[in-house]
mmCIF file of the N, C-alpha and C atoms, coordinates in Angstrom:
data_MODEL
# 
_entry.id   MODEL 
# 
loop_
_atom_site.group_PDB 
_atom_site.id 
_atom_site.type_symbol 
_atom_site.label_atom_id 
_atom_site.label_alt_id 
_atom_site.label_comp_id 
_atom_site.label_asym_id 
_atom_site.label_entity_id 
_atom_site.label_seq_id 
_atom_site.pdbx_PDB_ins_code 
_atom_site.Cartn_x 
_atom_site.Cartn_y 
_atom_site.Cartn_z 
_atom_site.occupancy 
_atom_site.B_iso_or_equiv 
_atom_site.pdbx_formal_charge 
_atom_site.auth_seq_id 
_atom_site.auth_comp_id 
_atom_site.auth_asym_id 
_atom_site.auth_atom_id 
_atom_site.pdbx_PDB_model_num 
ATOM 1   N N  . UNK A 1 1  ? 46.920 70.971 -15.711 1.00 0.00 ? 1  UNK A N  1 
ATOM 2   C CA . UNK A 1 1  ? 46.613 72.291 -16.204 1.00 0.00 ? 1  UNK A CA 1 
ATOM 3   C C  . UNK A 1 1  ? 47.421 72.507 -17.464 1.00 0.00 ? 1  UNK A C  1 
ATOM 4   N N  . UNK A 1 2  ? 46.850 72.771 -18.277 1.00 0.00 ? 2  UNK A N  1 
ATOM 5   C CA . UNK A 1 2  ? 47.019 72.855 -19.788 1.00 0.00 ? 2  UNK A CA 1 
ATOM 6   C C  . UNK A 1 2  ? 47.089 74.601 -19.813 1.00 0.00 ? 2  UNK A C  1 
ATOM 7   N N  . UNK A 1 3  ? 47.758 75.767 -20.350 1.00 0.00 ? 3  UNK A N  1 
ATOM 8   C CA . UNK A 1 3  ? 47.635 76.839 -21.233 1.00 0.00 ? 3  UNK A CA 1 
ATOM 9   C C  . UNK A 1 3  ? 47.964 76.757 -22.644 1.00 0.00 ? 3  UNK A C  1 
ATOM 10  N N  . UNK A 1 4  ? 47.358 77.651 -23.545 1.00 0.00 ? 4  UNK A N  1 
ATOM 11  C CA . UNK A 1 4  ? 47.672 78.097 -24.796 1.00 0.00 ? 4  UNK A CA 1 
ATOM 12  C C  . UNK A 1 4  ? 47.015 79.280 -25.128 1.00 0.00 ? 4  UNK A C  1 
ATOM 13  N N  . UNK A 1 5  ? 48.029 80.109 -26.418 1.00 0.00 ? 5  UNK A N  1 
ATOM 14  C CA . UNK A 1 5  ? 47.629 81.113 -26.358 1.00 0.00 ? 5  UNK A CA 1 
ATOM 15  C C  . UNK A 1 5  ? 47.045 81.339 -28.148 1.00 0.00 ? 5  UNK A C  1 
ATOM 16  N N  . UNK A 1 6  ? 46.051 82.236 -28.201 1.00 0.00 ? 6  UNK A N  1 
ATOM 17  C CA . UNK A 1 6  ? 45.745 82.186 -29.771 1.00 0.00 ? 6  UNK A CA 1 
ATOM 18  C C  . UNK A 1 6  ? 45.194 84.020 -29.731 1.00 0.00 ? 6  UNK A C  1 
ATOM 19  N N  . UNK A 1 7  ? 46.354 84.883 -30.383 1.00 0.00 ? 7  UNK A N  1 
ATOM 20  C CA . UNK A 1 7  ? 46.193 86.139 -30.065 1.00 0.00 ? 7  UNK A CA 1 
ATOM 21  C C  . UNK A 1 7  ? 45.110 87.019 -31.109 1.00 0.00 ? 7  UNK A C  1 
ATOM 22  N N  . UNK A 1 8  ? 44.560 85.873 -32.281 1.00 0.00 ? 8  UNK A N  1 
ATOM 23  C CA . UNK A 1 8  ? 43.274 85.997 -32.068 1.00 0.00 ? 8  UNK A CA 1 
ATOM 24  C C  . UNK A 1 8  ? 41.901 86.309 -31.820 1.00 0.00 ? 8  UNK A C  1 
ATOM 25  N N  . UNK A 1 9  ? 41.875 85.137 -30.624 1.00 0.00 ? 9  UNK A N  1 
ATOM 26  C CA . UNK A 1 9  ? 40.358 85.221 -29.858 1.00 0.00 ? 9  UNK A CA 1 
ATOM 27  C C  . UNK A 1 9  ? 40.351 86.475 -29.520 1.00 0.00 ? 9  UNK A C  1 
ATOM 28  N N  . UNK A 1 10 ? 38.893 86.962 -28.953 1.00 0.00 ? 10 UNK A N  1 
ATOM 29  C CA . UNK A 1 10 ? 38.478 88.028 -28.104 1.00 0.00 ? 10 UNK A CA 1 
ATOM 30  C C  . UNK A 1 10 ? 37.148 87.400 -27.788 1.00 0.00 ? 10 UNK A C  1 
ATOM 31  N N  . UNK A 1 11 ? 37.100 86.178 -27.644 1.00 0.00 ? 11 UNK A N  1 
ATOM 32  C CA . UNK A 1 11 ? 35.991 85.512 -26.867 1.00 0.00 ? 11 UNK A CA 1 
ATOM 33  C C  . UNK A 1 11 ? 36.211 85.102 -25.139 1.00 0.00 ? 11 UNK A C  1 
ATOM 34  N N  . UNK A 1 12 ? 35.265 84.648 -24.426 1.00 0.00 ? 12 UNK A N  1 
ATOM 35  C CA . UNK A 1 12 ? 35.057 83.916 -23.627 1.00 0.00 ? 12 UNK A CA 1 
ATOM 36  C C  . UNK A 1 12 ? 34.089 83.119 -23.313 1.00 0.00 ? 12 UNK A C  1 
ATOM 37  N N  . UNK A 1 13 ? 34.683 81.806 -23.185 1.00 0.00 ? 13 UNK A N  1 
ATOM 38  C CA . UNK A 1 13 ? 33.965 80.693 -23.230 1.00 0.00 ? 13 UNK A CA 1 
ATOM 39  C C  . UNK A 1 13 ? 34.013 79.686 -22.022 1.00 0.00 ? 13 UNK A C  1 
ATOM 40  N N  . UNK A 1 14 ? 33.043 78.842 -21.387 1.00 0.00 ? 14 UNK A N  1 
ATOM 41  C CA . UNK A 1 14 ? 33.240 77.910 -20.710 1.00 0.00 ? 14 UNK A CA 1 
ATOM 42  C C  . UNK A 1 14 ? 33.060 76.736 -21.044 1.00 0.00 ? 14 UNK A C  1 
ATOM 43  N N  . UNK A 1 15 ? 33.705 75.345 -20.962 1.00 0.00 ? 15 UNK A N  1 
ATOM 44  C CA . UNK A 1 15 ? 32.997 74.003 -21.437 1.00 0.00 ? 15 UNK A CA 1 
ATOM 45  C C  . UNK A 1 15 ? 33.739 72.951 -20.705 1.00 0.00 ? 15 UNK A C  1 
ATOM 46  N N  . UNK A 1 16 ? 33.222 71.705 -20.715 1.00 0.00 ? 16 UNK A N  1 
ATOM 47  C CA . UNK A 1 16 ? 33.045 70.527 -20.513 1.00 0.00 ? 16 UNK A CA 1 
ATOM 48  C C  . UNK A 1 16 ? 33.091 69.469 -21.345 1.00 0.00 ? 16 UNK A C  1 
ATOM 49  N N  . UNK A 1 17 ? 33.892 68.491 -21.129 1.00 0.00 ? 17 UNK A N  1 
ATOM 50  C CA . UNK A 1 17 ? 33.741 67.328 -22.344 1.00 0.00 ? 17 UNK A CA 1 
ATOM 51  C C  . UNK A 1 17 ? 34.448 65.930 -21.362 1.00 0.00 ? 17 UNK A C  1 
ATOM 52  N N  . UNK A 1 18 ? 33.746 65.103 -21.860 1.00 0.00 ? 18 UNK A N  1 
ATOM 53  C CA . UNK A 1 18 ? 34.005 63.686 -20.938 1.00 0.00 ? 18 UNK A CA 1 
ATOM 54  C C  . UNK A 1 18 ? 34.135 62.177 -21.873 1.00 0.00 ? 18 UNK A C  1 
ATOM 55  N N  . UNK A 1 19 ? 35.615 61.775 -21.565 1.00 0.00 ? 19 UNK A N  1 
ATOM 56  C CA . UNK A 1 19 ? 35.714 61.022 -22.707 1.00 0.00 ? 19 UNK A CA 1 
ATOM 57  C C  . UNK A 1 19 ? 36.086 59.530 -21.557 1.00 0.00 ? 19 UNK A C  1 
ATOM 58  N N  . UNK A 1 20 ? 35.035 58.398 -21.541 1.00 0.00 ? 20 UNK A N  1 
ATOM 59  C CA . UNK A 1 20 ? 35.424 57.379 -20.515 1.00 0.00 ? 20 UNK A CA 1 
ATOM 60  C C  . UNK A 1 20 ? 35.545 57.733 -19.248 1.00 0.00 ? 20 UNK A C  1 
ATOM 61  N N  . UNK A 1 21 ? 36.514 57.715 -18.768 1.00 0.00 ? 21 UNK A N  1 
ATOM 62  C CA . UNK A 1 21 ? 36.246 58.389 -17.442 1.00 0.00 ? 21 UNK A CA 1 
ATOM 63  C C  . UNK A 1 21 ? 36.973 59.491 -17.038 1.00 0.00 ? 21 UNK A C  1 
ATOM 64  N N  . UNK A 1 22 ? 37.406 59.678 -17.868 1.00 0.00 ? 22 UNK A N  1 
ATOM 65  C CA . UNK A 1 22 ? 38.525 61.221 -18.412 1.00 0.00 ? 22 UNK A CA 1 
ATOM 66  C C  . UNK A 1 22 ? 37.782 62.332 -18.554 1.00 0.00 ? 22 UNK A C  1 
ATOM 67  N N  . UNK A 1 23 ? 36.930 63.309 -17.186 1.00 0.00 ? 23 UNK A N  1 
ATOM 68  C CA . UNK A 1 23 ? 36.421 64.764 -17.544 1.00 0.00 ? 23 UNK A CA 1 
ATOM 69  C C  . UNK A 1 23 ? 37.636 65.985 -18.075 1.00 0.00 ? 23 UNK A C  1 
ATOM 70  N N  . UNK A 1 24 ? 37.363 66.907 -19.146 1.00 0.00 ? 24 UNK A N  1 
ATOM 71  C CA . UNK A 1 24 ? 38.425 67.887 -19.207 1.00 0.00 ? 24 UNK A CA 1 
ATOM 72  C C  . UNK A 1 24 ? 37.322 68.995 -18.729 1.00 0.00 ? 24 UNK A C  1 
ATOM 73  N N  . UNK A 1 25 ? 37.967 70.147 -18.283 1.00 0.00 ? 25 UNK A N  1 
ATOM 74  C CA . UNK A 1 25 ? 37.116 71.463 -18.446 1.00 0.00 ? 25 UNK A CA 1 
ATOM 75  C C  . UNK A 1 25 ? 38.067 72.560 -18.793 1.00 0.00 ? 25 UNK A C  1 
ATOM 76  N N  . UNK A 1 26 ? 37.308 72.907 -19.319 1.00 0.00 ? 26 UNK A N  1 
ATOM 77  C CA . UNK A 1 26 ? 38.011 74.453 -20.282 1.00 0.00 ? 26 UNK A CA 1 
ATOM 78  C C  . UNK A 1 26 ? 37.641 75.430 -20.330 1.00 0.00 ? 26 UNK A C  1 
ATOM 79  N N  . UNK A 1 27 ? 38.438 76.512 -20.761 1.00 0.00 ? 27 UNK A N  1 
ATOM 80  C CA . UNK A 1 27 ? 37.776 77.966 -20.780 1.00 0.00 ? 27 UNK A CA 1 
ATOM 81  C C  . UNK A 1 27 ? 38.375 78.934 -21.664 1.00 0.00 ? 27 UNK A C  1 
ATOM 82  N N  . UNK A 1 28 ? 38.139 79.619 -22.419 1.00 0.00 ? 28 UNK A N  1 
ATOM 83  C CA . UNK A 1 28 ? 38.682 80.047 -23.088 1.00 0.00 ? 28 UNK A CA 1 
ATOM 84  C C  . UNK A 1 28 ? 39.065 81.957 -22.683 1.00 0.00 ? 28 UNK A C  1 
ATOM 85  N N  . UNK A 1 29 ? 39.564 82.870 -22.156 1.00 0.00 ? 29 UNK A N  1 
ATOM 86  C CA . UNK A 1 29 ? 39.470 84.129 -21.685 1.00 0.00 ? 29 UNK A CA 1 
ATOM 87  C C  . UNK A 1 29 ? 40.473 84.737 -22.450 1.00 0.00 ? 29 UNK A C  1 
ATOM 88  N N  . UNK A 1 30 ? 39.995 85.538 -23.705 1.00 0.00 ? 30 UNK A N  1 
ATOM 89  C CA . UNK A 1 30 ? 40.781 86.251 -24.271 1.00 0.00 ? 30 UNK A CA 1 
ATOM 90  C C  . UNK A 1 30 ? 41.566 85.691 -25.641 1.00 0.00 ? 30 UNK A C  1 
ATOM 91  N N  . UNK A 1 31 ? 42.878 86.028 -24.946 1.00 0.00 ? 31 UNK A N  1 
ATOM 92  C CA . UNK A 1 31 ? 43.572 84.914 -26.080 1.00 0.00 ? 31 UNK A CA 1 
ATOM 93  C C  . UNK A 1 31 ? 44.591 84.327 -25.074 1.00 0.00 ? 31 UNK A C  1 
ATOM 94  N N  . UNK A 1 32 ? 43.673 83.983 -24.077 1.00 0.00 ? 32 UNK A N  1 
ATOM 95  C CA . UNK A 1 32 ? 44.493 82.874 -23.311 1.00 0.00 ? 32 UNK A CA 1 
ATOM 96  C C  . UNK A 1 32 ? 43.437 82.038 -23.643 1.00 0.00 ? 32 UNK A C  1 
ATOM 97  N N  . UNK A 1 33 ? 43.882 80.259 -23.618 1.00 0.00 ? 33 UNK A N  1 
ATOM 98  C CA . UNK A 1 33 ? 42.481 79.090 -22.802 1.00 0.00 ? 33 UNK A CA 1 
ATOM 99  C C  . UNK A 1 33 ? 43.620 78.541 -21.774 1.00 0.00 ? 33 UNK A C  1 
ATOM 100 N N  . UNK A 1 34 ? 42.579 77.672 -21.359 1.00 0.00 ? 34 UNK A N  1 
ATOM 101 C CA . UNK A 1 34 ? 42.737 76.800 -19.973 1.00 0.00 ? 34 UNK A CA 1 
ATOM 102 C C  . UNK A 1 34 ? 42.131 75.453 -20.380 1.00 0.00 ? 34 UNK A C  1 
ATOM 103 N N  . UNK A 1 35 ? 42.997 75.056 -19.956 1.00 0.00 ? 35 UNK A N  1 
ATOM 104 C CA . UNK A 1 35 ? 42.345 73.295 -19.734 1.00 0.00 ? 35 UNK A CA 1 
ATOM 105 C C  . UNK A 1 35 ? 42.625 72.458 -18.168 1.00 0.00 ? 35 UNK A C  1 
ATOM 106 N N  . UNK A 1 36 ? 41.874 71.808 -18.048 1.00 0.00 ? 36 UNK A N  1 
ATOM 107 C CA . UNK A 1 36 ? 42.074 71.174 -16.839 1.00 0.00 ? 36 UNK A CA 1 
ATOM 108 C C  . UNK A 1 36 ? 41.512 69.913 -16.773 1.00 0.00 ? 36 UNK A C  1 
ATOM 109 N N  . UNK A 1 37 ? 42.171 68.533 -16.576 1.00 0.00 ? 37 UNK A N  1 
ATOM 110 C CA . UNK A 1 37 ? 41.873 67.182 -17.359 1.00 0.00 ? 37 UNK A CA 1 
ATOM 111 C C  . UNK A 1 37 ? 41.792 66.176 -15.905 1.00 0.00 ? 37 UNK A C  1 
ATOM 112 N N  . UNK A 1 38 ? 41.497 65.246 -16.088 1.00 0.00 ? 38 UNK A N  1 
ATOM 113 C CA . UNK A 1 38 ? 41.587 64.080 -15.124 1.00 0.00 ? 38 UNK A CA 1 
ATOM 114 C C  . UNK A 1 38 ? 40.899 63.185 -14.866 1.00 0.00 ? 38 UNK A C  1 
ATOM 115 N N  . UNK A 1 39 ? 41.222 61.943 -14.479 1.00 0.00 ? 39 UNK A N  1 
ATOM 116 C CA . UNK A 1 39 ? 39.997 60.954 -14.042 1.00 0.00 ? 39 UNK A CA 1 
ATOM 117 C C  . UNK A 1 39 ? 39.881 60.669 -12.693 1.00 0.00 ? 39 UNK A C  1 
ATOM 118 N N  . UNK A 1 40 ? 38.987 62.159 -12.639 1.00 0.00 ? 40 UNK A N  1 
ATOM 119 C CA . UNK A 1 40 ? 38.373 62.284 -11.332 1.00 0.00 ? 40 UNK A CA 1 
ATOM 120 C C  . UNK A 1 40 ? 36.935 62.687 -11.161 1.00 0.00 ? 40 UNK A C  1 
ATOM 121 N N  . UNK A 1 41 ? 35.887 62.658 -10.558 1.00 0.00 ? 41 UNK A N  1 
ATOM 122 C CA . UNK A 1 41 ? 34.640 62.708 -10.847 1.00 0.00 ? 41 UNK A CA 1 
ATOM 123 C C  . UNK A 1 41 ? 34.147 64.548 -11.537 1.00 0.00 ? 41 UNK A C  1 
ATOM 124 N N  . UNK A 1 42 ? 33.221 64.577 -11.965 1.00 0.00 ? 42 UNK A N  1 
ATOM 125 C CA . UNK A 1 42 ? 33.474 66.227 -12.627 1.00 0.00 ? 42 UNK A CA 1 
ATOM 126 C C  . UNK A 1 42 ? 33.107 66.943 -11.882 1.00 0.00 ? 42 UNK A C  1 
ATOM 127 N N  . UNK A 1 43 ? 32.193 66.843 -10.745 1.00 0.00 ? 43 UNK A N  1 
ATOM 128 C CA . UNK A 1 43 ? 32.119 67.959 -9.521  1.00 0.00 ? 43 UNK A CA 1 
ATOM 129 C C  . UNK A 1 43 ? 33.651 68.478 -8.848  1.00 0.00 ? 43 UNK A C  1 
ATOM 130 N N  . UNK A 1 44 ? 34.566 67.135 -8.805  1.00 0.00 ? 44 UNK A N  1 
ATOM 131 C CA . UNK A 1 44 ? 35.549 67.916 -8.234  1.00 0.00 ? 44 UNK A CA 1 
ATOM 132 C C  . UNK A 1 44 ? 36.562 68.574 -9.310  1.00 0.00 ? 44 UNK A C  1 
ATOM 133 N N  . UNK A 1 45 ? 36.390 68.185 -10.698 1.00 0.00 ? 45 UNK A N  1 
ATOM 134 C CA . UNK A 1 45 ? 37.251 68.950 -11.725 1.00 0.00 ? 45 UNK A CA 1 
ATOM 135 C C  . UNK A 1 45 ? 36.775 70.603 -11.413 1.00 0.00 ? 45 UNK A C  1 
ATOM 136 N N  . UNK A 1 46 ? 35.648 70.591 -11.347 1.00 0.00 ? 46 UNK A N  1 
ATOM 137 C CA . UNK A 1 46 ? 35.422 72.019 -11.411 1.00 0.00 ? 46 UNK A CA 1 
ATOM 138 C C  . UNK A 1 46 ? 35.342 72.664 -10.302 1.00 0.00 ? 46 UNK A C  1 
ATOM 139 N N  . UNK A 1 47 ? 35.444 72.456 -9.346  1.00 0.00 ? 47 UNK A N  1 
ATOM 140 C CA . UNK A 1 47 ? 36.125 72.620 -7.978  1.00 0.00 ? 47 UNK A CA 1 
ATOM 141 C C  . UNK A 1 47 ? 37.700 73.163 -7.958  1.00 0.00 ? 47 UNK A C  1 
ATOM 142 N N  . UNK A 1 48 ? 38.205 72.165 -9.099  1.00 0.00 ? 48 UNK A N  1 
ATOM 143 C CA . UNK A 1 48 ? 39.723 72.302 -9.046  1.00 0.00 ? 48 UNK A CA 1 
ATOM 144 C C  . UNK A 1 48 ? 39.897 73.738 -10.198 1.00 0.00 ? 48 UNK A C  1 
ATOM 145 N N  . UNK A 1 49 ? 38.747 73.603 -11.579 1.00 0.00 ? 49 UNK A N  1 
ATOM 146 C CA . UNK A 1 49 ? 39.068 74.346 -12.285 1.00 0.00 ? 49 UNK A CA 1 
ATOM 147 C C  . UNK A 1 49 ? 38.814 75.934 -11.826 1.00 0.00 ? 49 UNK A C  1 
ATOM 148 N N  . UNK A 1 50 ? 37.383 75.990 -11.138 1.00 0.00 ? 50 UNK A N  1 
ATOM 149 C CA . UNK A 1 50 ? 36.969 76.980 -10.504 1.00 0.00 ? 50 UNK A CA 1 
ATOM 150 C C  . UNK A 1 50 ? 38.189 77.978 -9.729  1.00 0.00 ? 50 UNK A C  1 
ATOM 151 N N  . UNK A 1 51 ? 38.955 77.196 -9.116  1.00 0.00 ? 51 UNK A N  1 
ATOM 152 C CA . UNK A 1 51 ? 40.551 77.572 -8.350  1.00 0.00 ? 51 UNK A CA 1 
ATOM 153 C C  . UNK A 1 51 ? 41.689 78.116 -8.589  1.00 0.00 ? 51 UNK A C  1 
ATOM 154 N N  . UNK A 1 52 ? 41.293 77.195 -10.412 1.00 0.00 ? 52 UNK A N  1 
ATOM 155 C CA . UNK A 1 52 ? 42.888 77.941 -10.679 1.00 0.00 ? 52 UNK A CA 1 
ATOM 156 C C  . UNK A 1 52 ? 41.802 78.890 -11.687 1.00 0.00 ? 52 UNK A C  1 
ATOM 157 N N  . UNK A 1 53 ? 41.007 79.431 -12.232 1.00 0.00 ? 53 UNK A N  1 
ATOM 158 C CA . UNK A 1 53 ? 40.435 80.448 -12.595 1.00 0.00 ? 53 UNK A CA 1 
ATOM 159 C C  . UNK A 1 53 ? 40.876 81.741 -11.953 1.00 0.00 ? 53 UNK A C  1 
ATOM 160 N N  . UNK A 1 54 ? 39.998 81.341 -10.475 1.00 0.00 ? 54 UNK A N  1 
ATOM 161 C CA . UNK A 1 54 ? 40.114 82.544 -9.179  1.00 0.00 ? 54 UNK A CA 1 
ATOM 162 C C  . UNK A 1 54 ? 41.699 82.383 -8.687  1.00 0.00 ? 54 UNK A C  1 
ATOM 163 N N  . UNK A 1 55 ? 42.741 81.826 -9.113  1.00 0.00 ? 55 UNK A N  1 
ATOM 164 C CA . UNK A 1 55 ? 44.048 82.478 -8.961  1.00 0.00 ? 55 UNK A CA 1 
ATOM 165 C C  . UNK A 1 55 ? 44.191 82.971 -10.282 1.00 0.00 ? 55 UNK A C  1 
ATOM 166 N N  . UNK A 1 56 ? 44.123 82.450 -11.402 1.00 0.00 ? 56 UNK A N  1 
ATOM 167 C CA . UNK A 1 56 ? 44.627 83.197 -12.728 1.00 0.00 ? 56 UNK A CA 1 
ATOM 168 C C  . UNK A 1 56 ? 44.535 84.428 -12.792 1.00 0.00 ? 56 UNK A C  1 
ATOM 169 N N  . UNK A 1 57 ? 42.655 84.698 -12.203 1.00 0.00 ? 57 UNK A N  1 
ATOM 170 C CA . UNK A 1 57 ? 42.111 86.113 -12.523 1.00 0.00 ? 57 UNK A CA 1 
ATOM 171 C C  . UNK A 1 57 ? 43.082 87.110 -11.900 1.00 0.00 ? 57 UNK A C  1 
ATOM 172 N N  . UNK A 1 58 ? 43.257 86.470 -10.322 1.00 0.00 ? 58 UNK A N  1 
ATOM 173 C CA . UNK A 1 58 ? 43.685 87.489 -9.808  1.00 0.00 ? 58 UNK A CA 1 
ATOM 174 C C  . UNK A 1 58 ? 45.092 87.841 -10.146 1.00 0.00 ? 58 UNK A C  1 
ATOM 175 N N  . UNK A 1 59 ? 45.747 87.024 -10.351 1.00 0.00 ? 59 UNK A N  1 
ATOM 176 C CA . UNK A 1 59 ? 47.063 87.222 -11.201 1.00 0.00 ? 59 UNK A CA 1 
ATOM 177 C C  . UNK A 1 59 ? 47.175 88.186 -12.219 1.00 0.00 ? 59 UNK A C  1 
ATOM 178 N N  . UNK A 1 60 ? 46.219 88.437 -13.288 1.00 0.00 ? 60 UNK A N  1 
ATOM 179 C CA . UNK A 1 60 ? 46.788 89.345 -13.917 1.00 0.00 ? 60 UNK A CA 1 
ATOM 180 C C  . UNK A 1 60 ? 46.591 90.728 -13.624 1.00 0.00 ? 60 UNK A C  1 
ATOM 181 N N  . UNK A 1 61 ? 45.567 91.359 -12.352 1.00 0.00 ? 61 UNK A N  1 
ATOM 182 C CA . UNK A 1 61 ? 45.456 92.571 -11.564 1.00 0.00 ? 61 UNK A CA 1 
ATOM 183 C C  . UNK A 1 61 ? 46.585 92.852 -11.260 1.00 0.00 ? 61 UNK A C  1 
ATOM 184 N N  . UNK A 1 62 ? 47.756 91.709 -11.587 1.00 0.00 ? 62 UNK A N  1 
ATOM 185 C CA . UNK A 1 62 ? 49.086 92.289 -10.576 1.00 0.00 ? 62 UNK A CA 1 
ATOM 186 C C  . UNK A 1 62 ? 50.194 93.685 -11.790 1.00 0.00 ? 62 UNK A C  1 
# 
């Protein structure tokens, strides 16, 4: 899990990119992004990314 911040944006974005057998998925919310990398098949990247999304989100309600 990758963050960075670019205060910036006021977009949101979702994506995908696959380099060999290296899927990343990303997202961009605000002027936060997210990255999430690995060589693991991409159903379960986004399984994993989907996760830490639905903790992030709820994190900042706090």
């Amino acid at each position: 899990m990758l963050l960075g911040r670019n205060t910036e944006n006021r977009e949101t974005s979702f994506r995908i990119a696959s380099q060999g057998n290296v899927e990343t998925f990303y997202w961009i919310d605000g002027e936060i992004g997210y990255a999430v990398t690995g060589e693991v098949p991409r159903e379960l990247l986004q399984k994993v990314a989907d996760e830490c999304y639905r903790q992030f989100e709820g994190s900042e309600s706090s």
